[in-house]
C-alpha positions as CSV (number, residue, x, y, z in Angstrom):
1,X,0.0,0.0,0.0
2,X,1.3,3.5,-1.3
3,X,0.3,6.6,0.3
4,X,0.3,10.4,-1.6
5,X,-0.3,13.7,-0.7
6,X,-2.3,15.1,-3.3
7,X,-2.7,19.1,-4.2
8,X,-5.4,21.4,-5.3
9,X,-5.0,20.5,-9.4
10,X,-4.2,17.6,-9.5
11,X,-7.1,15.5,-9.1
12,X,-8.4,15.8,-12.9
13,X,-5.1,14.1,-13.5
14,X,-5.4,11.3,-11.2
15,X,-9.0,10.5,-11.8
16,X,-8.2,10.5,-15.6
17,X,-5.2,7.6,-14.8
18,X,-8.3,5.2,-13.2
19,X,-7.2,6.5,-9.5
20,X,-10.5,7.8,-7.3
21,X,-11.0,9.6,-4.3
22,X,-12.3,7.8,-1.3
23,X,-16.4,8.1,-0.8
24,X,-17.2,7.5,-4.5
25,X,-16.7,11.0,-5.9
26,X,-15.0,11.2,-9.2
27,X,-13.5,14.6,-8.0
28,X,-14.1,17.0,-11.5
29,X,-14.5,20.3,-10.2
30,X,-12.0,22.1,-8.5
31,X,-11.0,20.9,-5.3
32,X,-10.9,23.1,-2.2
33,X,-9.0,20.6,-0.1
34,X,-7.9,16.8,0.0
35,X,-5.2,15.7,2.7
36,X,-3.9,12.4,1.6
37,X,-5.3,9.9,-1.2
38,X,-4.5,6.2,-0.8
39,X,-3.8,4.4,-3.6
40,X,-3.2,0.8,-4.0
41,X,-0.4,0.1,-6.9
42,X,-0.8,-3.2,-8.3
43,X,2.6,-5.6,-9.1
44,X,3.5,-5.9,-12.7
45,X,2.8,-9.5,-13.8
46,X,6.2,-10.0,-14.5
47,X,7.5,-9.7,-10.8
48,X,4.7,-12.3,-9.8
49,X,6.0,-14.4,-12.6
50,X,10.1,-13.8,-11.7
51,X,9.4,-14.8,-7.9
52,X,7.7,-17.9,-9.5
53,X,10.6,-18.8,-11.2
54,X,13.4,-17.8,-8.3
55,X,11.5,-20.1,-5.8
56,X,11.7,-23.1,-8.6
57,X,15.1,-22.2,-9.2
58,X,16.0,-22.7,-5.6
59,X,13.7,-26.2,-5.4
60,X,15.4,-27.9,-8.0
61,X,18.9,-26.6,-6.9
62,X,18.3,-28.1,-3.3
63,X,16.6,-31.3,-4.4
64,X,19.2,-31.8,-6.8
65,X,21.9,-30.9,-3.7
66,X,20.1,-33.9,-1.9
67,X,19.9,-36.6,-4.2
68,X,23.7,-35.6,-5.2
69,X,24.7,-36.3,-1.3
70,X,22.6,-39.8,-1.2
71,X,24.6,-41.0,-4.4
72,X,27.7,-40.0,-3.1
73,X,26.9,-41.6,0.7
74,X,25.8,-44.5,-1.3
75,X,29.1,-45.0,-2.8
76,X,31.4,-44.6,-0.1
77,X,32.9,-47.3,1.2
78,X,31.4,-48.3,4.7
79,X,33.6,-47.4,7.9
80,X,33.5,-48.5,11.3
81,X,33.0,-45.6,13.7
82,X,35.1,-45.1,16.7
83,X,35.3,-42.5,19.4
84,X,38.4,-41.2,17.8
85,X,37.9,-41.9,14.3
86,X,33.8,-41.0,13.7
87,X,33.7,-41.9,10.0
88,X,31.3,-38.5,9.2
89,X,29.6,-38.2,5.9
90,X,32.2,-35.1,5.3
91,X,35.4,-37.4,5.2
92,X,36.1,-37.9,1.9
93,X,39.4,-38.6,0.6
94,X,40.5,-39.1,-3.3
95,X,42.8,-41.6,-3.7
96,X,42.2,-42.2,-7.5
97,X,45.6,-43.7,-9.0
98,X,46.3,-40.6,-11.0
99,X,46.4,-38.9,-7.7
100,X,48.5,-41.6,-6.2
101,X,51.0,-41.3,-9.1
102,X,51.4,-37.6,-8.9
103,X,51.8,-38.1,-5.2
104,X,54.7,-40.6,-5.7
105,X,56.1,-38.2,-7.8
106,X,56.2,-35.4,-5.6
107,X,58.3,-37.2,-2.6
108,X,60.5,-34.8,-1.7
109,X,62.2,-36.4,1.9
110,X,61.4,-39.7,2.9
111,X,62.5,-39.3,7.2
112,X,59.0,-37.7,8.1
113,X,55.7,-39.3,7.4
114,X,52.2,-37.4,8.2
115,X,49.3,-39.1,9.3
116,X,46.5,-36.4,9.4
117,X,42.6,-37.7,11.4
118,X,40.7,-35.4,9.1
119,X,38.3,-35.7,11.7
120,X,40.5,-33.9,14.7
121,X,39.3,-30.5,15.4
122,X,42.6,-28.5,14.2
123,X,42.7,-30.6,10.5
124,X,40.6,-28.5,8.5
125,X,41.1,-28.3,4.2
126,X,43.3,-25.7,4.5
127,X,45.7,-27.1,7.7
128,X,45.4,-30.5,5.6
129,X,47.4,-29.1,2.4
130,X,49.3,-26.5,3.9
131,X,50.8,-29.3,5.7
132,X,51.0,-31.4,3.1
133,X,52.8,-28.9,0.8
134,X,55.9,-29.4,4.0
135,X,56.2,-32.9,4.2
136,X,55.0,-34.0,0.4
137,X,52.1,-35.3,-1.1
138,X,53.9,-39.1,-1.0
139,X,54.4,-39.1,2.6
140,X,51.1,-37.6,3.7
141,X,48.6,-40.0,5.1
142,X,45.1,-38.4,5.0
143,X,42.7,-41.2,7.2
144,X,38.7,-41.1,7.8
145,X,38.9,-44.3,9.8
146,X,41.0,-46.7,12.1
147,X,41.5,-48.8,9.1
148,X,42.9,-45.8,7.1
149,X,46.0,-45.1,9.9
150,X,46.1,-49.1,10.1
151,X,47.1,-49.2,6.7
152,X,49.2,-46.0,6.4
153,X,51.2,-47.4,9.4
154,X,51.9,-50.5,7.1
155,X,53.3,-48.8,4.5
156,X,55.2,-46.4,6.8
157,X,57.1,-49.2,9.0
158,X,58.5,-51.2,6.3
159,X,60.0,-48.0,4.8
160,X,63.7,-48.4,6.9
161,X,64.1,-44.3,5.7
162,X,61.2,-43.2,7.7
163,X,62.2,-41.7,11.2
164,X,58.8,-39.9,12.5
165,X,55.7,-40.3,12.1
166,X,54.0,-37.1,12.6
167,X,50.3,-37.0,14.5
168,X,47.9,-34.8,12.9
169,X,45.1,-34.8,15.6
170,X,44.7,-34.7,19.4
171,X,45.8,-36.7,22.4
172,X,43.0,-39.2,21.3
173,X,45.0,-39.8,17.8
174,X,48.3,-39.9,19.1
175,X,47.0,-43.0,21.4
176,X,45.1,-44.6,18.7
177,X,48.3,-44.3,16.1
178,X,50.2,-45.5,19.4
179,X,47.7,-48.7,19.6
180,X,48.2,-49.1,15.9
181,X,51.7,-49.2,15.8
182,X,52.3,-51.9,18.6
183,X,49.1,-53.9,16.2
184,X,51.3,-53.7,13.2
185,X,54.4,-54.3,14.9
186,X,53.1,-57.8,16.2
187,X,51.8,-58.4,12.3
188,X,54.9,-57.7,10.3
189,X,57.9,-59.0,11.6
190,X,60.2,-56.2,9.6
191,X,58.3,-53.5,11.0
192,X,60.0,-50.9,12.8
193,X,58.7,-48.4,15.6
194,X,59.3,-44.8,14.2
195,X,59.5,-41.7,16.8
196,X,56.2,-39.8,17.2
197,X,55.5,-36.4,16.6
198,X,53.0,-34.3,18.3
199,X,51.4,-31.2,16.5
200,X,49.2,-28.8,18.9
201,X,45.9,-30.0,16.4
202,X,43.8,-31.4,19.1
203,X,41.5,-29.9,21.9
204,X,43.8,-30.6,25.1
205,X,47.1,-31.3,23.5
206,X,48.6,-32.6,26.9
207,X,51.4,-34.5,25.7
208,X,52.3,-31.2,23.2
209,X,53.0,-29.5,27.0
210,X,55.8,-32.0,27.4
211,X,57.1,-32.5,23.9
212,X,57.3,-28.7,23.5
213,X,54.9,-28.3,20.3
214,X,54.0,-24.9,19.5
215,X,50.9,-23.3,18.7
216,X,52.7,-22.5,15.3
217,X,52.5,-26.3,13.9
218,X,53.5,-25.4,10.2
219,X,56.8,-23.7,12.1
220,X,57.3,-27.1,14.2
221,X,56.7,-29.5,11.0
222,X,59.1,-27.0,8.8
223,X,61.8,-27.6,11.5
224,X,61.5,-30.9,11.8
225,X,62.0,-31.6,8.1
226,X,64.4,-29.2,7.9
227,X,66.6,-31.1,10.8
228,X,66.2,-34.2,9.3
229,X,67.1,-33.5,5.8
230,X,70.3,-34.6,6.6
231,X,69.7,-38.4,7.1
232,X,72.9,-38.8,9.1
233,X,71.5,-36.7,12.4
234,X,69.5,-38.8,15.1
235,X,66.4,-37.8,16.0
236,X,65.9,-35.1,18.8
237,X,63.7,-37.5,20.8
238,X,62.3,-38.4,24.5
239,X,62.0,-41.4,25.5
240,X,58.5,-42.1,27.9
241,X,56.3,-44.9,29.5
242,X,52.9,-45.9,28.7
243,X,50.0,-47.1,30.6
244,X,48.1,-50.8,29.8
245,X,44.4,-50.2,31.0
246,X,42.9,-53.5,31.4
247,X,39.2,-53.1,32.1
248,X,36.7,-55.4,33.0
249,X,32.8,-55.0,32.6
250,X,32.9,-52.8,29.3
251,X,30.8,-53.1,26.2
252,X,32.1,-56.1,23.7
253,X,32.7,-52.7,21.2
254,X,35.3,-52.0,23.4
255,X,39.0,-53.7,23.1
256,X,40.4,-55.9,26.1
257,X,42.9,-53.5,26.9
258,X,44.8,-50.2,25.1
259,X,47.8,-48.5,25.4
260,X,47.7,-44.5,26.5
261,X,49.5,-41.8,28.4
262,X,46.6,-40.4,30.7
263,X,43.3,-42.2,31.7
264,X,40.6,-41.9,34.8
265,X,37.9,-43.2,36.4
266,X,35.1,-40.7,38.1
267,X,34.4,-37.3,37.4
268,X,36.2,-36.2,34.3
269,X,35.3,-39.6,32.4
270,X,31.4,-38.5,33.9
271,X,31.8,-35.3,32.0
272,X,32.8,-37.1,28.6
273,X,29.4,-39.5,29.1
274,X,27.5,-36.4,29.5
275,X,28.8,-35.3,26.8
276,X,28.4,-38.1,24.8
277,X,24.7,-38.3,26.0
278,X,24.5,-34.8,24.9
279,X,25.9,-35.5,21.3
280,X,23.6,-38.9,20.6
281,X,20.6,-36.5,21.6
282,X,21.1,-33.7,19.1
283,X,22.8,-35.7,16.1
284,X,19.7,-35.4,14.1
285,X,19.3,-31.6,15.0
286,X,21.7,-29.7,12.4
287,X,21.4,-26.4,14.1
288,X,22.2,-27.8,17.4
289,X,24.7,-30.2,16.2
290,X,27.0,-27.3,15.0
291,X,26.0,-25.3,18.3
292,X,27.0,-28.5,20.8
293,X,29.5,-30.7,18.9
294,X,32.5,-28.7,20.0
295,X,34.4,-27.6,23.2
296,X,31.1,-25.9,23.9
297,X,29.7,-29.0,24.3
298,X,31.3,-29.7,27.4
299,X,30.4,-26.9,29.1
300,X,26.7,-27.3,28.0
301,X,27.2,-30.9,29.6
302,X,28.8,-29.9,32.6
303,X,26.0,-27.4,33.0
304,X,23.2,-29.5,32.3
305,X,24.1,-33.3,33.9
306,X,27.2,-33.4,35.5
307,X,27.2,-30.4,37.9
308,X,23.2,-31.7,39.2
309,X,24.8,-35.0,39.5
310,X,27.9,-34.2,41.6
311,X,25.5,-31.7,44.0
312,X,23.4,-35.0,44.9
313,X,26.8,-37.2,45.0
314,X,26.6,-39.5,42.5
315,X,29.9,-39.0,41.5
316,X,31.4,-40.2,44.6
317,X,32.1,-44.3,44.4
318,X,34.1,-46.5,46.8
319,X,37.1,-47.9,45.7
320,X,40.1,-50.5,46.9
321,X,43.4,-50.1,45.2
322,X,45.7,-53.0,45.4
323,X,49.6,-52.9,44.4
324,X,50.2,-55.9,41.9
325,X,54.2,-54.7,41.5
326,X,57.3,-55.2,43.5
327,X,57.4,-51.7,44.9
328,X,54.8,-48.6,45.2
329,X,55.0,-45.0,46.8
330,X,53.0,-43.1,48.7
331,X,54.1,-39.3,48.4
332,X,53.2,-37.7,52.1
333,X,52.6,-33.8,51.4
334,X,52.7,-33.7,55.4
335,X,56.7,-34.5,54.9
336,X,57.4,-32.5,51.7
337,X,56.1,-35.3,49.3
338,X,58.2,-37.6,50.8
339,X,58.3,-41.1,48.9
340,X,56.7,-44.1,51.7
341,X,57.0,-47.4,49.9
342,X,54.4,-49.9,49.9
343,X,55.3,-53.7,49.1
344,X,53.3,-56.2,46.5
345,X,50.3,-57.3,47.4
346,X,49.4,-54.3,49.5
347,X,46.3,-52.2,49.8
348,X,47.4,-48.5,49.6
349,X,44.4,-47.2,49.4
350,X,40.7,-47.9,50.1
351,X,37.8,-45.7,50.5
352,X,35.3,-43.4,48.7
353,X,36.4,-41.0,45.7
354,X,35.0,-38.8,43.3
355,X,37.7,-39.3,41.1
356,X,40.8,-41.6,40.0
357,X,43.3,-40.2,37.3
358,X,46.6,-42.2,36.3
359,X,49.1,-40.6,34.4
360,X,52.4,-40.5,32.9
361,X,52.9,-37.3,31.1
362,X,52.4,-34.6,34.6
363,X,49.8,-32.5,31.8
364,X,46.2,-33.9,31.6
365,X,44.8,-31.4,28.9
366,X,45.2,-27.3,28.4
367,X,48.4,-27.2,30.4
368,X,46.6,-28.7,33.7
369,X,49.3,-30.1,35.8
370,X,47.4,-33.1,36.8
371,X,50.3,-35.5,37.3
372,X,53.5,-33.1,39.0
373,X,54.8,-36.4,40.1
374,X,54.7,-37.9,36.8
375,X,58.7,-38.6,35.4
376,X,59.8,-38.7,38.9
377,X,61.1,-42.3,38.5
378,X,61.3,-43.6,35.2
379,X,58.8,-46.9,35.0
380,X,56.3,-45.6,37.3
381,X,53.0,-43.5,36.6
382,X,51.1,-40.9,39.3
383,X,48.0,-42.4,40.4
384,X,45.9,-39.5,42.1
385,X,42.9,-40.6,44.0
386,X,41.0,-37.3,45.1
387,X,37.7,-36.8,47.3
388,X,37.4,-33.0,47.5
389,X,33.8,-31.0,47.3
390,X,33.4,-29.5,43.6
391,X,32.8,-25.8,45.3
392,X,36.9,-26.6,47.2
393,X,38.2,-27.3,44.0
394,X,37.0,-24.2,42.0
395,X,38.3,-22.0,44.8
396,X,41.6,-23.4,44.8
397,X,41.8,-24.3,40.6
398,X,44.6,-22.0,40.3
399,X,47.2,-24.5,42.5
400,X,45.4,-27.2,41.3
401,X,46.3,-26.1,37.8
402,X,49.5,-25.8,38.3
403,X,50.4,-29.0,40.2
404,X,51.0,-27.7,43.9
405,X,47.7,-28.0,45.5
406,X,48.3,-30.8,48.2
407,X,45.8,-32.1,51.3
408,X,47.1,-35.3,52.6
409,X,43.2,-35.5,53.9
410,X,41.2,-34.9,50.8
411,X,43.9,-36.0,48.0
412,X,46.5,-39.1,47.5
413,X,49.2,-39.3,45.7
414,X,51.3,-42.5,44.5
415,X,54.0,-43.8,42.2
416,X,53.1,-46.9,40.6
417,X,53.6,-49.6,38.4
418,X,51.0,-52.1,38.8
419,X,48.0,-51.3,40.3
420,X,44.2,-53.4,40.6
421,X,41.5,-50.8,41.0
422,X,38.2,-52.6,42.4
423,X,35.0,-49.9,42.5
424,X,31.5,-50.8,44.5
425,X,29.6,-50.5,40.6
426,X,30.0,-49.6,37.3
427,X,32.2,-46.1,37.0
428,X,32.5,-44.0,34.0
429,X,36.3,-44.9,32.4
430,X,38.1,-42.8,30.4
431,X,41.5,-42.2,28.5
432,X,42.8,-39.7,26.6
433,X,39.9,-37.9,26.6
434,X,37.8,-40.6,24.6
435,X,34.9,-42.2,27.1
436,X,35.3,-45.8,27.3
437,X,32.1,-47.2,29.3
438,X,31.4,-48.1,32.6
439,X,33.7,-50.6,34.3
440,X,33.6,-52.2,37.4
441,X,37.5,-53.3,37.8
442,X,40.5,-51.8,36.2
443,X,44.1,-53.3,35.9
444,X,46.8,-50.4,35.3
445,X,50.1,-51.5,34.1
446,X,52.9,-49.1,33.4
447,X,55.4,-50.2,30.1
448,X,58.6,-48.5,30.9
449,X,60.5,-50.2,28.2
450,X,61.1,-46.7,26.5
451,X,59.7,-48.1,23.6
452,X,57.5,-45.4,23.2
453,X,59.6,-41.7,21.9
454,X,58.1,-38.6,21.0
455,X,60.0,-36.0,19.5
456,X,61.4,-33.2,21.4
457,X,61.5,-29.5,20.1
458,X,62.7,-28.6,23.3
459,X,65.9,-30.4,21.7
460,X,67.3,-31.3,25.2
C-alpha cells in the first residue's frame, strides 16, 4: 500500500489515470481541499511471474543438492566408527591412482611421514594441504577411519628411511596411532617403531606441554624436516612410558585392553558420558549439532548433567586399590612429598572418591598439571585418587592447575607400576579424553621399556 499527498490541481489528473477519491466522488470540479489519497499500486505481472521462477530455481537446486549427497553416501565405502575416528559423511578422501601417481612423484624427503585424522578438530582443508605442501604429497597419510592409519602405518614401517611419524590430531590420535603401531608391529615381523610427533591439532594437546609443540604447527613441522634432511642426524627425541588399562565389565565394542599416556575413572570420564549423551541427543538436529559438537559441548554438559549430579553425590564411588608390583609410593605432602613405599600385594588405598586419574605425562589437557609427580622415577606412573567438594576445588583451581595444590586429607598421591583398582559399581572410564564405558574393575600396568619416543623441540 502507497500513500500520496495530493494538491489542489491535480485531481483531474489522477482521476483520468483510473485512480479515485475515497467516498465515491469522481472529483471533477476544483478541489478546495484533499489531505492524503490512498492508492493501491498493483505488481507488474512479470515480478509475480520472476518470484515464481526464483522459488523453482531454488527447489530444483536443493533437491538436486540432496539426491547428489545420497549418491555419493551411497558410494562410499562403509567405515566403522570409533570415538576417535567417527567416520562422518564429510570425510572424503581421493585416492584415485592418477592422484597416487602424482603423489609418488612429488616425494620430496622420505625421514618424516604425516598421518592427518581429518576428523580432529585442528585438521581442516586448508591445515590438511598446507601441511602437506611441508612434508609432500607421497608421505602424507590423510585417514577417515581406524582402518585408514592401520594401513598407512603399514606402509610407513616397512619403509627403513622413515624416522617420524607425525600426529595430525589430538591426544586421542596420538593413542590410537600409538595402539596401531604396537598392532602392526606384532603383524609384520620387519616392521620398525618410528619416533612420534605431536602437533598442537587437538583440543587438550597434553602431551604437546611435554614435547614442547607450538601453537605454530606449520613452524614445528618445517623444522623438523628441515633437521632431518640430513639423514645422518638422530632424532631429537624423548623417551616415555605408557599405561596398559585392562578393564573389566565394558561393552564387547570396546577392546580388552589399550595402550595411553593419561586415563581416569570418576568425574572427568562423567563429564565425557555427558557429553556423549548430549551428542547422541542432538545428532539429528543440524542447528544444534553445529552449536554442541564442540568444546562448547562440554560446558553445556557440565552445566546440564554433570554439575546436578555431583551436588546430589553420585559422582562419589568407593574404591580399593591393590599394588600388583614389586614396589609402590605413597608421596606424604605432610613430609614435603616424601616417597613411603608400599610392598606387592598391599592395599594402599581404600575408600570413597570422586575421582581416580593415572598418568604419565604430569599435563592432563590445556596445560593442567594433573600429574607433578609424573617422570619422577622412570617406569612408574602418578595415580591420584581425590575426594574433595566440587565448590573446594574451584576456589583453589589455580594450585590445582598448576600442580601444587596438596591435602594429605582430601587428596592421594602415589607412584606406581602395577596397580588393581576394584569400585562398588560400574564407573564412568576414560583415557585420553575418549569415554570408554562403565567398568567395574581396572588393571593399570605401566610399560617403561622406552619403547615409546616422542619427538622433542625442546631439543634437550
Amino acid at each position: 500500500m502507497a500513500t500520496f499527498v495530493v494538491s489542489q490541481g491535480t485531481i483531474q489528473g489522477l482521476t483520468e489515470t483510473g485512480l479515485r477519491v475515497p467516498g465515491g466522488s469522481s472529483a471533477r470540479g476544483p478541489c478546495q481541499l484533499i489531505p492524503q489519497v490512498a492508492v493501491t499500486r498493483s505488481r507488474p505481472a512479470f515480478h509475480s511471474q520472476f518470484h515464481r521462477l526464483v522459488g523453482l530455481s531454488l527447489f530444483a537446486t536443493g533437491f538436486s543438492r540432496h539426491i547428489w549427497r545420497k549418491a555419493r553416501k551411497a558410494a562410499r565405502v562403509p567405515r566403522r566408527e570409533t570415538a576417535t575416528w567417527p567416520s562422518g559423511e564429510g570425510c572424503e578422501v581421493d585416492v584415485s591412482e592418477e592422484l597416487l601417481e602424482k603423489a609418488a612423484s612429488q616425494v620430496q624427503q622420505k625421514s618424516v611421514a604425516l598421518i592427518l585424522n581429518r576428523n580432529a578438530k585442528g585438521v581442516t582443508r586448508k591445515v590438511e594441504h598446507k601441511l602437506k605442501d611441508i612434508v609432500g604429497a607421497g608421505r602424507t597419510f590423510v585417514c577417515c577411519s581406524e582402518q585408514d592409519a592401520e594401513d598407512a602405518l603399514r606402509e610407513v614401517m616397512v619403509d627403513k628411511a622413515c624416522k617420524v611419524v607425525v600426529c595430525g590430531g589430538g591426544d586421542g590420535t596420538v593413542t590410537s596411532l600409538l595402539n596401531l603401531i604396537g598392532k602392526v608391529r606384532e603383524a609384520v615381523p620387519d616392521a620398525v617403531s618410528p619416533t612420534m610427533c605431536v602437533l598442537r591439532l587437538g583440543t587438550g594437546n597434553a602431551l604437546a606441554y611435554v614435547t614442547g609443540a607450538q601453537k605454530n604447527f606449520f613452524g614445528d613441522l618445517e623444522h623438523l624436516v628441515q633437521e632431518l634432511s640430513d639423514e645422518k642426524k638422530p632424532v631429537p627425541e624423548i623417551p616415555t612410558s605408557t599405561i596398559t588399562v585392562i578393564p573389566e565389565g565394558l561393552p564387547d565394542d570396546q577392546p580388552e585392553s589399550i595402550s595411553c599416556f593419561f586415563a581416569g575413572l570418576g568425574y572427568d570420564a562423567r563429564m565425557l558420558q555427558d557429553y556423549m549423551w548430549l551428542r547422541d541427543k542432538t545428532k539429528d538436529s543440524t542447528v544444534l549439532r553445529k552449536l554442541v559438537h564442540n568444546p562448547f559441548g562440554y560446558v553445556v554438559a557440565l552445566l546440564m548433567r554433570t554439575l546436578p549430579a555431583t551436588m546430589r553425590g553420585e559422582h562419589v564411588f568407593h574404591v580399593k586399590v591393590t599394588n600388583l608390583a614389586d614396589k609402590a609410593y605413597y608421596m606424604d605432602s605432610r613430609r614435603g612429598d616424601w616417597a613411603l613405599k608400599h610392598e606387592k600385594d598391599a592395599v594402599i588405598y581404600e575408600g570413597e572418591v570422586g575421582i581416580v586419574s593415572v598418568g604419565t605425562v604430569p599435563f592432563y589437557g590445556g596445560g593442567f598439571r594433573l600429574f607433578p609427580f609424573a617422570g619422577m622415577r622412570p617406569g612408574y606412573a602418578h595415580l591420584r585418587l581425590s575426594h574433595i567438594h566440587p565448590a573446594v576445588a574451584t576456589f583453589n583451581i589455580r594450585h590445582l592447575w598448576q600442580g601444587t595444590y596438596r591435602d594429605h586429607e582430601h587428596v592421594h598421591d602415589f607412584l606406581v607400576k602395577d596397580v588393581m583398582l576394584e569400585v562398588d559399581r560400574p564407573t564412568p572410564l576414560h583415557h585420553s579424553g575418549d569415554f570408554m564405558g562403565t567398568a567395574s574393575k581396572v588393571r593399570l600396568k605401566v610399560n617403561g621399556d622406552g619403547e615409546t619416543r616422542l619427538v622433542d623441540f625442546f631439543g634437550n
